[in-house]
C-alpha positions as CSV (number, residue, x, y, z in Angstrom):
1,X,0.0,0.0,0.0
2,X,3.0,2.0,1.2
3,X,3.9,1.8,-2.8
4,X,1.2,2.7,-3.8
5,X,0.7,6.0,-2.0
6,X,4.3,7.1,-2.8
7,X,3.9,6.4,-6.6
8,X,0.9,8.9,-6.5
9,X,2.7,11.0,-4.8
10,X,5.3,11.4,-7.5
11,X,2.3,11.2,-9.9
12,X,1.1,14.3,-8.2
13,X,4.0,16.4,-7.8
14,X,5.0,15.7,-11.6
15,X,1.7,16.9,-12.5
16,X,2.6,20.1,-10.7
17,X,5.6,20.3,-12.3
18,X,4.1,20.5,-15.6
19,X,1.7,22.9,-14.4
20,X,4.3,25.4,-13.0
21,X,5.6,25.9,-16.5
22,X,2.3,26.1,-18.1
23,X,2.5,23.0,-19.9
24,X,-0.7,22.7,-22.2
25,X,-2.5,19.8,-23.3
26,X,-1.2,17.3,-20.7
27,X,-2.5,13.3,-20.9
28,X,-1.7,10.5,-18.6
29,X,-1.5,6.8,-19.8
30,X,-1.5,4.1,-16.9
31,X,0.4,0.8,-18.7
32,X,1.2,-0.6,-15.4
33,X,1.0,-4.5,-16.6
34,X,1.0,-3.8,-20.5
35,X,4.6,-2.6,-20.7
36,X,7.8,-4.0,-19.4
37,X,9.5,-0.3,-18.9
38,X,7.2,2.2,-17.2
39,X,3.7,2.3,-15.2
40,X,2.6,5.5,-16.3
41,X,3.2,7.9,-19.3
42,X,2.8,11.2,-19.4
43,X,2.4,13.5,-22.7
44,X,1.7,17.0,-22.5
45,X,2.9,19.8,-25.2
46,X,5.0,23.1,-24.5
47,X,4.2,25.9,-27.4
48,X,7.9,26.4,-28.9
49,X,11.3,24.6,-28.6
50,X,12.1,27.3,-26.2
51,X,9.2,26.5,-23.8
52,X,9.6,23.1,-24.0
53,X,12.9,22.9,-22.6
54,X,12.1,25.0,-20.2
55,X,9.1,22.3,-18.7
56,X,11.6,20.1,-19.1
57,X,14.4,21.3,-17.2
58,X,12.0,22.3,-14.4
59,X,11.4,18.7,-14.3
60,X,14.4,17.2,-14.0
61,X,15.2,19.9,-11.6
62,X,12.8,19.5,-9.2
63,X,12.9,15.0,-9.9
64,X,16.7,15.5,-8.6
65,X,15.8,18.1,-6.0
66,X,13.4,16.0,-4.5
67,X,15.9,13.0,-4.6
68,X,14.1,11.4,-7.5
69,X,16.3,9.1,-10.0
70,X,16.5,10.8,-13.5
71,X,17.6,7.5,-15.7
72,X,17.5,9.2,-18.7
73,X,16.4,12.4,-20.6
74,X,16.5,12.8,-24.6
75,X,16.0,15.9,-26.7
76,X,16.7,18.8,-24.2
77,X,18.6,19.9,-27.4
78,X,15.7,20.7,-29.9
79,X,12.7,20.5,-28.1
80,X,10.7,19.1,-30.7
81,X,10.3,15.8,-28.7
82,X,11.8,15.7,-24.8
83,X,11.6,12.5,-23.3
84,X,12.0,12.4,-19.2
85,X,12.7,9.0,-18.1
86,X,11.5,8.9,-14.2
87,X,11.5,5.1,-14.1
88,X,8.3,4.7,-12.9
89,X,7.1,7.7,-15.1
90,X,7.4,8.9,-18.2
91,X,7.2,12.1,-19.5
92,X,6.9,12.8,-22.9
93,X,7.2,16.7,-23.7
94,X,6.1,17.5,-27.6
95,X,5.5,20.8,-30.1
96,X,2.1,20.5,-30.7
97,X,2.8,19.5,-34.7
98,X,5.1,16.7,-33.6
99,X,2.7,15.5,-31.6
100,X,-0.2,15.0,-34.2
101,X,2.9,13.9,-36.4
102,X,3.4,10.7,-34.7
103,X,0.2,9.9,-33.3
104,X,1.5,9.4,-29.8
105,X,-1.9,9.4,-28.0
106,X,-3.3,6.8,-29.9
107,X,0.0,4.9,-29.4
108,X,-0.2,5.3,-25.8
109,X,-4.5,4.7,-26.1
110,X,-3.3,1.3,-27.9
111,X,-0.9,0.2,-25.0
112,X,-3.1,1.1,-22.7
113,X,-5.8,-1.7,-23.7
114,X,-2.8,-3.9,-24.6
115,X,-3.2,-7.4,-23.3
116,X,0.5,-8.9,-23.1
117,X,-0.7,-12.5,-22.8
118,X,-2.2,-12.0,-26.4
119,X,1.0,-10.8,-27.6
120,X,2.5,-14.4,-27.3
121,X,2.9,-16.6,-30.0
């Protein structure tokens, strides 16, 4: 239970994370039992390059200020498409346009009905 609690937690404060920098547009997938990698995934947008990296740097600051593990973070360099790898959590930082580019919520919509047993040959 203990888990539980503290993994909402973290839920929550990225959530307000996103929201100090006014990231717009902001979707949670729960794939807790569908992937191997992550329980949740977060995608939200900034509205340029410039404000993107700025949602993400807030987030990482404020992951390792609060002693949480940063694994991994791709993109900070264009901001077109910002990954935050928070183990547990995901965060997924787009433009807008690169967004409906790749289709990433119906992606994420798709693994989030995803039944691994079905995926076995």
């Amino acid at each position: 239970m203990e888990e539980i609690l503290q993994d909402n937690i973290k839920y929550q404060a990225v959530l307000e994370w996103l929201a100090d920098k006014k990231a717009e547009n902001i979707r949670t997938y729960e794939v807790k039992g569908k992937t191997d990698y992550t329980d949740l995934i977060i995608v939200c947008e900034g509205n340029s390059d410039l404000h993107s990296k700025a949602i993400a740097n807030h987030i990482v600051d404020m992951a390792k200020e609060h002693k949480l593990y940063v694994l991994s973070k791709e993109g900070m360099e264009n901001g077109q498409w910002i990954l935050i790898d928070l183990a547990d959590i995901i965060v997924h930082i787009f433009l807008p346009h690169t967004r409906d580019y790749y289709s990433i919520d119906e992606l994420f919509e798709k693994v989030k009905t995803r039944i691994p047993e079905e995926d076995t040959p």
